[in-house]
N, C-alpha and C positions, 0 to 999 in steps of 0.2 A: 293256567299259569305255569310258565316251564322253569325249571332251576338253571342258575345261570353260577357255574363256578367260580366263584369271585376270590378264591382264597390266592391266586399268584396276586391279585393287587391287593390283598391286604398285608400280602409278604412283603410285598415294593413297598407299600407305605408303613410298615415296621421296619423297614431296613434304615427308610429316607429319615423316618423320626428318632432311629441309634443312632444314626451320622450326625444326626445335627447336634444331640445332647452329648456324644462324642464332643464334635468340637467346640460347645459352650463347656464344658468339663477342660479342655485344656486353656481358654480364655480365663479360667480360675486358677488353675495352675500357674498359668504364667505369672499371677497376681498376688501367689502364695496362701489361695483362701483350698486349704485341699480339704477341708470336711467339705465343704460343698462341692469341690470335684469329683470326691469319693458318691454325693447321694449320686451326681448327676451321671456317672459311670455307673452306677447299680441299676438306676431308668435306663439307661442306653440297655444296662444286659437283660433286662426285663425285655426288649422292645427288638432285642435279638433274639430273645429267645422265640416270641411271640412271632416271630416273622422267619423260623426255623434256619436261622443266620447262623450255623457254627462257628466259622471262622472268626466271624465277627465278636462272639461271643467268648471265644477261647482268649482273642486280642483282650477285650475288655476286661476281661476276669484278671489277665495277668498285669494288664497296668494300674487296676483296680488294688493288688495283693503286691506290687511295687511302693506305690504312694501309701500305703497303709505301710507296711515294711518300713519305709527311707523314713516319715514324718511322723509316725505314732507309735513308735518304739514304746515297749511297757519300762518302765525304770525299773 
């Protein structure tokens, strides 16, 4: 039985499963429900991290530290 390097498509499919919880996170957003934008942005940067997505990950982390910033201000 020979080894078969499978790690670029498990990066393609950590990349494809950030994108998508990406754009279910802004479908809340737009609804004004941002605790749940915020878990669904934390999956997404879990699922970049896991798929060695920097960029991705850099994006997420800062609109993640936005919407936490603009909407959950400590009084």
């Amino acid at each position: 039985m020979s080894n078969v390097d499978t790690s670029g498509q498990w990066n393609e499919f950590y990349k494809k499963k950030g994108d998508y919880l990406v754009e279910l996170s802004e479908n809340h957003f737009k609804n004004k429900e941002y605790k749940k934008c915020l878990e669904l942005l934390n999956q997404a940067y879990t699922m970049y991290k896991k798929g060695n997505c920097n960029d991705d990950m850099e994006k997420t982390k800062k609109s993640f530290e936005e919407i936490k910033q603009t909407h959950f201000k400590k009084e």
